[in-house]
MIVOKE-402228 format. One record per atom (N, C-alpha, C, O): residue number from 1; chain; atom name; x, y, z. Coordinates in Angstrom, 2 decimals, always signed. Layout:
   n chain atom    east   north      up
 NUM     A   CA       X       Y       Z
...
***
This chain:
   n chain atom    east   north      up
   1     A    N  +50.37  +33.78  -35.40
   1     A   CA  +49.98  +32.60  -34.65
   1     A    C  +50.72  +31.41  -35.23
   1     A    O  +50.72  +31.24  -36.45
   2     A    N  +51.37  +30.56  -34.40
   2     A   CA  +51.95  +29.59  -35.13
   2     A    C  +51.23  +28.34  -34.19
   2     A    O  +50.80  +28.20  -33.04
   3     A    N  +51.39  +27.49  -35.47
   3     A   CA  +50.44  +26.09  -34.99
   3     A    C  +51.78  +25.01  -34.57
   3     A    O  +52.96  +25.34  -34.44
   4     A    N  +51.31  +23.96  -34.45
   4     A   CA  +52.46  +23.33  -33.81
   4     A    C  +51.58  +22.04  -34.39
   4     A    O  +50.71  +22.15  -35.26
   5     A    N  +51.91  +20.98  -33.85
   5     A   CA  +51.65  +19.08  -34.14
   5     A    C  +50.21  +19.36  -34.86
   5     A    O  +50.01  +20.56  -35.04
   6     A    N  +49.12  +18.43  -35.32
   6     A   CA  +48.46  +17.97  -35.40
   6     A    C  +48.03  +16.76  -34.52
   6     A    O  +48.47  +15.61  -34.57
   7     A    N  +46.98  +17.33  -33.61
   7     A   CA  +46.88  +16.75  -32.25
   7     A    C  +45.03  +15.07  -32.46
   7     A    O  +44.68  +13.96  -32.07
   8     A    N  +44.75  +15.85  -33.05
   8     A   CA  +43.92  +14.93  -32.83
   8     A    C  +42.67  +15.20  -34.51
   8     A    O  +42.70  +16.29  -35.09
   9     A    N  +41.72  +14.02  -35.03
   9     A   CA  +40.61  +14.35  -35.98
   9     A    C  +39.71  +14.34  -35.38
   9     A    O  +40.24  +13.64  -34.51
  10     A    N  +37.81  +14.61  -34.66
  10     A   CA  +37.22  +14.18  -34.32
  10     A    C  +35.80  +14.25  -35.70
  10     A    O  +35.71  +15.10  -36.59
  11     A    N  +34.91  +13.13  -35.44
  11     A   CA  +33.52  +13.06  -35.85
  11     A    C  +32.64  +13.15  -35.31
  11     A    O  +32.34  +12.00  -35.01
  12     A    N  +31.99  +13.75  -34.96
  12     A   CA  +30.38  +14.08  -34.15
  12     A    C  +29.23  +13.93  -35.14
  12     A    O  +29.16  +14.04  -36.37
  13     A    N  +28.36  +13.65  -34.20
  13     A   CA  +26.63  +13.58  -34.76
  13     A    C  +25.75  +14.22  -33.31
  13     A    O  +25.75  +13.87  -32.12
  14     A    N  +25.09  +15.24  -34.02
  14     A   CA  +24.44  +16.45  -32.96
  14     A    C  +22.85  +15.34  -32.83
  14     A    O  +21.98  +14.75  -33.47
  15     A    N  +23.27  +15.59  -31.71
  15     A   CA  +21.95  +14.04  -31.24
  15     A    C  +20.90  +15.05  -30.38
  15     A    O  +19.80  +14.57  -30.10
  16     A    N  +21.18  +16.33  -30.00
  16     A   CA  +19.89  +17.17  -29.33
  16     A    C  +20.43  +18.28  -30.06
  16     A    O  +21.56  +18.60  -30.41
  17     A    N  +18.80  +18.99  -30.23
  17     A   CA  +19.03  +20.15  -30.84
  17     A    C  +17.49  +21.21  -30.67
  17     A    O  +16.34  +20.81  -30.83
  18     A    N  +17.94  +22.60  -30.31
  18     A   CA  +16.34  +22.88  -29.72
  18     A    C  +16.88  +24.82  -30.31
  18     A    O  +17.96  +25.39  -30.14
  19     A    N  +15.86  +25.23  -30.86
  19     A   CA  +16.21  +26.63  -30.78
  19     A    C  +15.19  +27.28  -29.87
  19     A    O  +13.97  +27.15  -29.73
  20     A    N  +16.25  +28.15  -29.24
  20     A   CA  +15.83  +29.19  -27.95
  20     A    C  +15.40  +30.14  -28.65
  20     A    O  +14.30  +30.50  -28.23
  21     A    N  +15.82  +30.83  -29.70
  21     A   CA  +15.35  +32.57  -29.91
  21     A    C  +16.07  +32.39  -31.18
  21     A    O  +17.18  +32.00  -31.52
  22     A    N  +14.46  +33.06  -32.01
  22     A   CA  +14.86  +34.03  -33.13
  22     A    C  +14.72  +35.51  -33.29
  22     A    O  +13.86  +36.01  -32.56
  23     A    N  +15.16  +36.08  -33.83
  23     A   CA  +15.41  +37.61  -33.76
  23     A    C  +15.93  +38.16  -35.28
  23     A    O  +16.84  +37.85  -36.04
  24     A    N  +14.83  +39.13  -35.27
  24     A   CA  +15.69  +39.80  -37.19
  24     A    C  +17.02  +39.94  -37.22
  24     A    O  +17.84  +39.65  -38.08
  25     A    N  +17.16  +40.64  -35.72
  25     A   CA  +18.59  +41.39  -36.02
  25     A    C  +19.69  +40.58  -35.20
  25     A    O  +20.85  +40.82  -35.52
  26     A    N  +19.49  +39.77  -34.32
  26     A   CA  +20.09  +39.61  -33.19
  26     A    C  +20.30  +37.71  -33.39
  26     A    O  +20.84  +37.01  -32.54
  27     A    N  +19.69  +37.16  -34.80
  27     A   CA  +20.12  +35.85  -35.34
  27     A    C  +19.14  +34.88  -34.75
  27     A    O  +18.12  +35.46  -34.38
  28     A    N  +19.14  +33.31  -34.50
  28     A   CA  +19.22  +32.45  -34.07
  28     A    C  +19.51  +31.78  -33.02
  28     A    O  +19.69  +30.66  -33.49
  29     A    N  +19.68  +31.72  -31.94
  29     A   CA  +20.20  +30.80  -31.01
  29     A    C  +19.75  +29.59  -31.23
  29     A    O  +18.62  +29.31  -31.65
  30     A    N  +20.68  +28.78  -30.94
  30     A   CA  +20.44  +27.32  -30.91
  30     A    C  +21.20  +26.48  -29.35
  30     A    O  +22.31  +26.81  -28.96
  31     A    N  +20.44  +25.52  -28.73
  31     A   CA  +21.56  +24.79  -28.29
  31     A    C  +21.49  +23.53  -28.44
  31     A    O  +20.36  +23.03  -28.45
  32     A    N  +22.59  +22.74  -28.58
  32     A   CA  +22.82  +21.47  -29.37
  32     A    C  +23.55  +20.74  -28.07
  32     A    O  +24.09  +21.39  -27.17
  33     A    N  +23.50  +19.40  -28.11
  33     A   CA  +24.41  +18.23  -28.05
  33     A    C  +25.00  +17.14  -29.00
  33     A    O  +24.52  +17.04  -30.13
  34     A    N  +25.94  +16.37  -28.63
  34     A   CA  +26.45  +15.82  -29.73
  34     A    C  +27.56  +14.90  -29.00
  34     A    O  +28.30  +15.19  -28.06
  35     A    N  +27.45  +13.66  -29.75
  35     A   CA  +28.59  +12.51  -29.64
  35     A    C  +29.58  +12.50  -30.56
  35     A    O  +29.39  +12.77  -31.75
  36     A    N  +30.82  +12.17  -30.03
  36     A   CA  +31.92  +11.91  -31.14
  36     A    C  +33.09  +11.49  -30.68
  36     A    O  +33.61  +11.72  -29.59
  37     A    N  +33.56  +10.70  -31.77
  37     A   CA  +34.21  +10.15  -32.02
  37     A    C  +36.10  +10.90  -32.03
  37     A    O  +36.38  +11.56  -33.04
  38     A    N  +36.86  +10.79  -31.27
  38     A   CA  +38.00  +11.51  -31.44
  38     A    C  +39.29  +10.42  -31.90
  38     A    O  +39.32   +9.26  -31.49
  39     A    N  +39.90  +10.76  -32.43
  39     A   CA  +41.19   +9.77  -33.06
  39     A    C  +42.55  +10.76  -33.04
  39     A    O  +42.97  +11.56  -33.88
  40     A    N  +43.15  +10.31  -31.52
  40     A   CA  +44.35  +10.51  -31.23
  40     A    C  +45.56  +11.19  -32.21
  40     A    O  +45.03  +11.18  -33.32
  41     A    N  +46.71  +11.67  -32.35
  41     A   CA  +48.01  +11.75  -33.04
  41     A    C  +49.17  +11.46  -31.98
  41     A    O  +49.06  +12.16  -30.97
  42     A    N  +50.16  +10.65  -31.98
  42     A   CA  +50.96  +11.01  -31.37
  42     A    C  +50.55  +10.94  -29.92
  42     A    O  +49.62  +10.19  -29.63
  43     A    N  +51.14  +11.63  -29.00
  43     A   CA  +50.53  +11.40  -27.38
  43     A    C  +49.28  +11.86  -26.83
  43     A    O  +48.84  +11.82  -25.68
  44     A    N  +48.76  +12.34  -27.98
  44     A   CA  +46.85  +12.71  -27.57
  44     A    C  +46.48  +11.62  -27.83
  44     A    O  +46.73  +10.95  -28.83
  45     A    N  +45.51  +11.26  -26.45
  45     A   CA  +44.36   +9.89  -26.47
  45     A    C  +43.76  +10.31  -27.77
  45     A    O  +43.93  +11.23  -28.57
  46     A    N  +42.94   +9.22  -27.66
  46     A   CA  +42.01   +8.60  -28.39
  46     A    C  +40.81   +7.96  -27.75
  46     A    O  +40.99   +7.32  -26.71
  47     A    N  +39.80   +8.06  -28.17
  47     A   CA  +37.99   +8.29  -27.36
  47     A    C  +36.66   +8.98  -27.87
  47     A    O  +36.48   +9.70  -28.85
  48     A    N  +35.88   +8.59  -27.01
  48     A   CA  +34.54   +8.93  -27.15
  48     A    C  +33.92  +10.56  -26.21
  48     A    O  +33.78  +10.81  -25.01
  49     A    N  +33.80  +10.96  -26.82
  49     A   CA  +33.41  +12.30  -26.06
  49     A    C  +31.74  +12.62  -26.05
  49     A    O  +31.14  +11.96  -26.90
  50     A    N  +30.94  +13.47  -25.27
  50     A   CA  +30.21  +13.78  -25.20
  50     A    C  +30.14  +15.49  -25.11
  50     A    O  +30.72  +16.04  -24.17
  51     A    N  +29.54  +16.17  -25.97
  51     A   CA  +29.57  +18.03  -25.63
  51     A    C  +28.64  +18.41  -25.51
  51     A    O  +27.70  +17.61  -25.43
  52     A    N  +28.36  +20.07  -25.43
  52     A   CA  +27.09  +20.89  -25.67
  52     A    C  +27.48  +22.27  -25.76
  52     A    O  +28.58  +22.66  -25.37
  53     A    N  +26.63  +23.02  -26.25
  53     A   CA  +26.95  +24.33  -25.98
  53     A    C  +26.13  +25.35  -26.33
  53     A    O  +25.11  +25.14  -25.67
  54     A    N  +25.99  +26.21  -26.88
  54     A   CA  +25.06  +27.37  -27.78
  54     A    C  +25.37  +27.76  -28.91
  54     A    O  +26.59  +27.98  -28.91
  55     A    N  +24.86  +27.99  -30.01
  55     A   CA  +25.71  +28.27  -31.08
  55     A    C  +24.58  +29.33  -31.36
  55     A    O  +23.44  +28.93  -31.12
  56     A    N  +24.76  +31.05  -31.98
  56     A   CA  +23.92  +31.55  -32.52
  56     A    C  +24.49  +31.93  -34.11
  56     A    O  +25.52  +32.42  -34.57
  57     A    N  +23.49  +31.52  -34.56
  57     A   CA  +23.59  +32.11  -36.45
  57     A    C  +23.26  +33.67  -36.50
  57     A    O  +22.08  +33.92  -36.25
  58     A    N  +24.05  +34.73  -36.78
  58     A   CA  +23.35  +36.05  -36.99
  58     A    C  +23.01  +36.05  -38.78
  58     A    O  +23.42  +35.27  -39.64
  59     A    N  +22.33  +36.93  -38.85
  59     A   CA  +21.22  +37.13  -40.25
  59     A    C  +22.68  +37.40  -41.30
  59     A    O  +22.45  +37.18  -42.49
  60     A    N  +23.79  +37.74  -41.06
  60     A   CA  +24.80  +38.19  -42.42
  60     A    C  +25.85  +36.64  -42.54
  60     A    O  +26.74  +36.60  -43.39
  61     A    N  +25.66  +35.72  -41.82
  61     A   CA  +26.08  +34.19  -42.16
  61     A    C  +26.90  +33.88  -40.81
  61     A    O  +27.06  +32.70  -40.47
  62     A    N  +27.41  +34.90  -40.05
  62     A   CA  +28.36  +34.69  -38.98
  62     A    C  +28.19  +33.62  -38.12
  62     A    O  +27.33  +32.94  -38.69
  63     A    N  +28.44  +33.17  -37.29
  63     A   CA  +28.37  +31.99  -35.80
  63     A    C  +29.17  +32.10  -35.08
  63     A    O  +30.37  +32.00  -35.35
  64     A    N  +28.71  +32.33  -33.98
  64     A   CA  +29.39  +31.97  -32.68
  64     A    C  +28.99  +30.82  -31.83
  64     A    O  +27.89  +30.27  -31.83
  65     A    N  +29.81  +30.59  -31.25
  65     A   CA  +29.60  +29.17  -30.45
  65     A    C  +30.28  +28.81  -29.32
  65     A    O  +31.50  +28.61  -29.41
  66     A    N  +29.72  +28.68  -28.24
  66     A   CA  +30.43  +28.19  -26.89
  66     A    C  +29.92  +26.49  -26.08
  66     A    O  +28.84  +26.08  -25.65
  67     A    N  +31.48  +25.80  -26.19
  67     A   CA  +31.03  +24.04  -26.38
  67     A    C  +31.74  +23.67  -25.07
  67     A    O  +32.69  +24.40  -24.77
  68     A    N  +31.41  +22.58  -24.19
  68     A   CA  +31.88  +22.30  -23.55
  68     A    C  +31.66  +20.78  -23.59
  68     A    O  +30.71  +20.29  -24.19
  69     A    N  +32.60  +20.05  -22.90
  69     A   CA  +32.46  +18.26  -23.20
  69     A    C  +33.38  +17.64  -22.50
  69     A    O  +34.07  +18.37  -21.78
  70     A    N  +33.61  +16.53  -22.49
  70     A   CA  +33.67  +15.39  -21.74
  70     A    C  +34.87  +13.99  -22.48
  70     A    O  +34.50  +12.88  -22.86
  71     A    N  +35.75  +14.33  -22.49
  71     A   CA  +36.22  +12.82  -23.43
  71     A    C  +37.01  +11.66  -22.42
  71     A    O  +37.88  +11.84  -21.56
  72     A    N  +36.40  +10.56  -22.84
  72     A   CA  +36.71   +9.49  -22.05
  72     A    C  +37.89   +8.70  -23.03
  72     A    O  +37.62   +8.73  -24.23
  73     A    N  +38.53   +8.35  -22.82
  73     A   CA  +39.91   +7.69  -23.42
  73     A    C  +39.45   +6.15  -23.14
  73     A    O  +38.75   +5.47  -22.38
  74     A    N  +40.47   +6.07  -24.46
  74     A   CA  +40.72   +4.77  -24.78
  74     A    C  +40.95   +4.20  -23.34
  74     A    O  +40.04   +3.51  -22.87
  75     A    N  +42.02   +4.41  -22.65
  75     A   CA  +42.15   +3.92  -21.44
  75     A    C  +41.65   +3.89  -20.26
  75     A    O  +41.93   +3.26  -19.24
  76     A    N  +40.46   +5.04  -20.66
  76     A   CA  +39.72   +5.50  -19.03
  76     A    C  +40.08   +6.67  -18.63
  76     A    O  +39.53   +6.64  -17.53
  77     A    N  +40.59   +7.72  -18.68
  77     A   CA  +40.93   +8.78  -18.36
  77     A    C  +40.08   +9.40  -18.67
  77     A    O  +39.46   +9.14  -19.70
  78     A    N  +39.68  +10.67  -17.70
  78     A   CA  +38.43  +11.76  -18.40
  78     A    C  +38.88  +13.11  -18.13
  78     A    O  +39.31  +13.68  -17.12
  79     A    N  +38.60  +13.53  -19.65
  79     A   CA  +39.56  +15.10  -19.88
  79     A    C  +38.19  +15.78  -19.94
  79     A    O  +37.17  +15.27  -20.41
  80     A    N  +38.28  +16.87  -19.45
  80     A   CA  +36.99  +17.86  -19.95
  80     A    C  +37.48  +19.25  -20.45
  80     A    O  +38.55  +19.73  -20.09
  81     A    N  +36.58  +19.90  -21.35
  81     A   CA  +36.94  +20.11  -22.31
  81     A    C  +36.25  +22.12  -22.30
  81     A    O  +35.49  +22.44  -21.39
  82     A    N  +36.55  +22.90  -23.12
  82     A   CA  +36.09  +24.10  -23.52
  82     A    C  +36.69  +24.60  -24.70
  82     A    O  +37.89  +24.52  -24.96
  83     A    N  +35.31  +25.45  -25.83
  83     A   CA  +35.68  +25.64  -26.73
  83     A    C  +35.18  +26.82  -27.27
  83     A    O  +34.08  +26.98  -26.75
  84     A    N  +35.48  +28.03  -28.29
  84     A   CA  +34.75  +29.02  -28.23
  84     A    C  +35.31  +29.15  -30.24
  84     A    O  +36.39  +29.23  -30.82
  85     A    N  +34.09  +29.12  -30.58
  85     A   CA  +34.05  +29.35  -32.27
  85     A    C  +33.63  +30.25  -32.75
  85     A    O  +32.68  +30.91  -32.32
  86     A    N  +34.34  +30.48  -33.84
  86     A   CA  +33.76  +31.77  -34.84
  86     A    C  +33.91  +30.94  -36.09
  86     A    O  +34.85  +30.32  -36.58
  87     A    N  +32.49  +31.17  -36.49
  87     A   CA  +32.69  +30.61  -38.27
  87     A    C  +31.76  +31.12  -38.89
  87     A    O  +31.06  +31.92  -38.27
  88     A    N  +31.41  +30.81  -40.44
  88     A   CA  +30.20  +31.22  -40.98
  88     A    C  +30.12  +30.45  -41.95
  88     A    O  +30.95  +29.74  -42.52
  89     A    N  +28.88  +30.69  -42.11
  89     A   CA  +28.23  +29.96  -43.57
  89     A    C  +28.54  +30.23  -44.67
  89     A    O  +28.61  +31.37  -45.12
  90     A    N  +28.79  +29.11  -45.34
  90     A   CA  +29.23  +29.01  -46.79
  90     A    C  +28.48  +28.92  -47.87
  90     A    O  +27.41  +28.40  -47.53
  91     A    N  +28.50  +29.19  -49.13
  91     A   CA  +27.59  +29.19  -50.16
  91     A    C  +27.16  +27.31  -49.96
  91     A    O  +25.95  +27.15  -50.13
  92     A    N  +27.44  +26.83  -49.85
  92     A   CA  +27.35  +25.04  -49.83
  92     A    C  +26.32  +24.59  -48.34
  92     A    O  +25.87  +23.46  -48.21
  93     A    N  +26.14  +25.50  -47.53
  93     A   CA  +25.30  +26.11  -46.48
  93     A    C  +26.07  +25.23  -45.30
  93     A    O  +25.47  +25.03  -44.24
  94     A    N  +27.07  +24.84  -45.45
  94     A   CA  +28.01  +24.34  -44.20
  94     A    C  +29.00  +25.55  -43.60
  94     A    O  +29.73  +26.31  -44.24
  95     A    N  +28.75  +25.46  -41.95
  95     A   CA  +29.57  +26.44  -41.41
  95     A    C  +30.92  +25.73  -41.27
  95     A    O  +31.07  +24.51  -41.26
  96     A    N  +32.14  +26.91  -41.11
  96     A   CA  +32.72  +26.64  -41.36
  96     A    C  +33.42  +27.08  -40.30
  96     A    O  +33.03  +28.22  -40.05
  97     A    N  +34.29  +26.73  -39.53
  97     A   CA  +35.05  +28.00  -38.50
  97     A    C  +36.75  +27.78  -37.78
  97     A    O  +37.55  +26.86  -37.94
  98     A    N  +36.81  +28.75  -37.15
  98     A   CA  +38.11  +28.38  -35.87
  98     A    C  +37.85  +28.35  -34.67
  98     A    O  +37.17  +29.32  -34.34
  99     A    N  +38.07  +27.66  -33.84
  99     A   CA  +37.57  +27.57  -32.43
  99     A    C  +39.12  +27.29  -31.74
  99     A    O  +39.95  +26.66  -32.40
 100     A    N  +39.43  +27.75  -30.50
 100     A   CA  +40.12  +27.60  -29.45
 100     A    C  +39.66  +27.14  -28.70
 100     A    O  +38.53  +27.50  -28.34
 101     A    N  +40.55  +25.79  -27.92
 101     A   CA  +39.71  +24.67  -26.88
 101     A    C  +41.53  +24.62  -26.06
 101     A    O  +42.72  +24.61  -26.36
 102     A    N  +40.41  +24.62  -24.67
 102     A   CA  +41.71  +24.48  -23.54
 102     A    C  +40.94  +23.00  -22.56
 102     A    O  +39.77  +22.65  -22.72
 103     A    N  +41.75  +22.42  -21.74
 103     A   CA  +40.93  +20.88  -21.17
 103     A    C  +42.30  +21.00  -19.62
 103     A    O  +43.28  +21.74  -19.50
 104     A    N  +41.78  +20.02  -18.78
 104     A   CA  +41.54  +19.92  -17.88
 104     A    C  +41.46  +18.02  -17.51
 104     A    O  +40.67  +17.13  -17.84
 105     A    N  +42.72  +18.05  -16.65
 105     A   CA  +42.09  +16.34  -16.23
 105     A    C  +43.17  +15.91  -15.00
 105     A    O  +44.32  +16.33  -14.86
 106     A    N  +42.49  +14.98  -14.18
 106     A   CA  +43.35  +14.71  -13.40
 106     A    C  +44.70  +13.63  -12.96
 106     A    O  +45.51  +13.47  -12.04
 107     A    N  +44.26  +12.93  -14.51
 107     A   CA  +45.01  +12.15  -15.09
 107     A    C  +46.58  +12.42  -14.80
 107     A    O  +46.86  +13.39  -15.51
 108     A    N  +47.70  +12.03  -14.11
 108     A   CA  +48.89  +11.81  -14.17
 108     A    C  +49.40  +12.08  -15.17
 108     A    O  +50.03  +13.10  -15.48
 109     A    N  +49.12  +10.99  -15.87
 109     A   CA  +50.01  +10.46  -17.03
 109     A    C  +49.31  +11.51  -18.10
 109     A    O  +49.97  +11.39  -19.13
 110     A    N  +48.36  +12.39  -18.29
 110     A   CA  +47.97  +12.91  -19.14
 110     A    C  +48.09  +14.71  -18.79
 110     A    O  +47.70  +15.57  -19.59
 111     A    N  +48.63  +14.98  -17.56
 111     A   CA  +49.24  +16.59  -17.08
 111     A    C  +49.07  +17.35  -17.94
 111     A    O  +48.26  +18.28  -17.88
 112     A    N  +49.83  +17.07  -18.94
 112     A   CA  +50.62  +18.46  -20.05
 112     A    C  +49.27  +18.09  -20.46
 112     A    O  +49.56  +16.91  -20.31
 113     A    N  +47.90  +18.03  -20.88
 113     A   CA  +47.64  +18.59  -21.44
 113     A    C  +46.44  +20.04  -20.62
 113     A    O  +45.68  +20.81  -21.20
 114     A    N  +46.71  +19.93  -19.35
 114     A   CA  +46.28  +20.80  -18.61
 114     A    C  +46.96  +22.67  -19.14
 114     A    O  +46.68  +23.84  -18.87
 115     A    N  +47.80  +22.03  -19.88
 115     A   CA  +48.53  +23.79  -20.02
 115     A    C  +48.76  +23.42  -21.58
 115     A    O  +49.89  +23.59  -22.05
 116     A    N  +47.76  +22.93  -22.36
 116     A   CA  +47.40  +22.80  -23.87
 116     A    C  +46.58  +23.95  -23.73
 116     A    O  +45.71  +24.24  -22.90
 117     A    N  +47.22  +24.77  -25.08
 117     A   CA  +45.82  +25.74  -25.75
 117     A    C  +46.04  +25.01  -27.16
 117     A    O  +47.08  +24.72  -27.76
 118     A    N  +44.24  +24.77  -27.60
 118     A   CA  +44.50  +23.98  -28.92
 118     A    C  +43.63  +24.66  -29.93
 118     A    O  +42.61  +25.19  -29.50
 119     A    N  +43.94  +24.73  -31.35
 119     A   CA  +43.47  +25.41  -32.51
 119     A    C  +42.57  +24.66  -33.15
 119     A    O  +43.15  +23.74  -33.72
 120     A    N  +41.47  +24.64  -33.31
 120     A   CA  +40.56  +23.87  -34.33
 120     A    C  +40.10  +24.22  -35.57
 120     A    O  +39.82  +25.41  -35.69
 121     A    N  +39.93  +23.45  -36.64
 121     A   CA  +39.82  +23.59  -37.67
 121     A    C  +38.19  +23.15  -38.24
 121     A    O  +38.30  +22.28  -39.10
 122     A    N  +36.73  +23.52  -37.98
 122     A   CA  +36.03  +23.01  -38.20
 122     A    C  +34.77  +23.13  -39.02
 122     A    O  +34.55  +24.18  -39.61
 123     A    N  +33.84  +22.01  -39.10
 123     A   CA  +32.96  +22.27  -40.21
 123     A    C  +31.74  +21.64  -39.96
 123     A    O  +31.88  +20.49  -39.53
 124     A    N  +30.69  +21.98  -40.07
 124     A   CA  +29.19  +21.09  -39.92
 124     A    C  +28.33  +21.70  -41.03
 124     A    O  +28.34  +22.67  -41.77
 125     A    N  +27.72  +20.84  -40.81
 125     A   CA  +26.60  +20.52  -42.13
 125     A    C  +25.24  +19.99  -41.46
 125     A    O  +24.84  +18.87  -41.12
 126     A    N  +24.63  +21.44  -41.42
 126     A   CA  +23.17  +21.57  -40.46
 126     A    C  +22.35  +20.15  -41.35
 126     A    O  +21.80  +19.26  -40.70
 127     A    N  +22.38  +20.15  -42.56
 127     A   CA  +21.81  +19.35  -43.37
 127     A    C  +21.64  +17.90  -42.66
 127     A    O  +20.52  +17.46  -42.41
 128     A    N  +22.73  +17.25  -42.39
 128     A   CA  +22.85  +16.12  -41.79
 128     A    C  +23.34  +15.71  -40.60
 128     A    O  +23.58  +14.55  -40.28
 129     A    N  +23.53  +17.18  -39.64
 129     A   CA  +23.72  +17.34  -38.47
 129     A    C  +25.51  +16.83  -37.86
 129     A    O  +26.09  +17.01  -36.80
 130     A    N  +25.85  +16.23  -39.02
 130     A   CA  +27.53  +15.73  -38.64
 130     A    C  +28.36  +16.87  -38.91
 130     A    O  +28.03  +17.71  -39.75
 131     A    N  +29.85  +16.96  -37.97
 131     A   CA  +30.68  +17.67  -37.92
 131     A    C  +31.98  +17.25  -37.79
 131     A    O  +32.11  +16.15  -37.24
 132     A    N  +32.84  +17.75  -38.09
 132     A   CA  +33.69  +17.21  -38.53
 132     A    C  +35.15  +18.39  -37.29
 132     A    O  +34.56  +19.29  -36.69
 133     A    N  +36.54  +18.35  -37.04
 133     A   CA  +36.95  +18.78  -36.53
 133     A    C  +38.43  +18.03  -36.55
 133     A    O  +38.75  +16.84  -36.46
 134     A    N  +39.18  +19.27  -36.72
 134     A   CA  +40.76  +18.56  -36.62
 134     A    C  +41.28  +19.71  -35.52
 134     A    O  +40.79  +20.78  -35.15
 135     A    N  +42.43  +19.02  -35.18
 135     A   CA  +42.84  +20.04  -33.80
 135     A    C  +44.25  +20.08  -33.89
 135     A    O  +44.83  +19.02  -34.15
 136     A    N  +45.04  +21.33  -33.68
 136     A   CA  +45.94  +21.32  -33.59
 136     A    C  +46.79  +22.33  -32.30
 136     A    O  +46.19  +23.16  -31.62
 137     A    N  +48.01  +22.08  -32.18
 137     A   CA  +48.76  +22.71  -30.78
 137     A    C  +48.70  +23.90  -31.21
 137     A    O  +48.91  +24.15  -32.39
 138     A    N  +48.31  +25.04  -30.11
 138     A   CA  +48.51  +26.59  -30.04
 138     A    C  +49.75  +26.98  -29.86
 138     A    O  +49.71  +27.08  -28.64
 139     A    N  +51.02  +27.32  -30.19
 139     A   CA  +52.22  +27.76  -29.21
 139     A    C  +52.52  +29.31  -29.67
 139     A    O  +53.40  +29.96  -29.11
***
């Protein structure tokens, strides 16, 4: 897999949070929302986003997670968004993971990123509910 630019940093704070199902074997479900903060590189906007998705914890530390969201640009443009994670918990009890996110917008001036596949690099900390996320080009 080769990565390409460093596309964007974002900050989130999980502002809803509700668990659906626990299970010995079968983990946690959770589903969350969350605001954040995204900071551009280069020709990726820069903006405020809104997401959600499901995330389940299984009992040996694993996570999966399916996110979807909303980012409004600096300029007004609205990209929407999909994301699908695998991470796990760390001795420090922050998950940790990779997620692939593809987006969508009807923006002109913002096209190419309709045929972006992007690599994420990410981390949360159930503790204080913030997450953290850097993104980079898939090629």
């Amino acid at each position: 897999m080769a990565l390409g630019e460093k596309l964007f940093e974002e900050k989130g704070q999980v502002v809803g949070f509700k668990v659906t199902k626990v299970h010995p074997i079968e983990g946690m479900t959770m589903e969350l929302s969350a605001t954040i903060d995204l900071e551009g590189f280069g020709k990726f906007p820069s903006g405020k986003e809104m997401g959600s998705g499901v995330m389940v914890q299984y009992p040996h530390g694993v996570v999966d997670g399916s996110f979807h969201g909303n980012l409004i640009t600096a300029e007004g443009d609205q990209i929407m968004w999909w994301a699908h994670e695998k991470g796990k918990v760390g001795q420090d009890g922050k998950i940790r993971g990779l997620a692939t996110m593809s987006a969508f917008t009807n923006s002109q001036r913002l096209s190419w990123i309709n045929n972006l596949i992007m690599a994420l690099e990410t981390e949360f900390n159930p503790e204080t509910q913030q997450f953290k996320t850097t993104g980079y080009e898939w090629k």
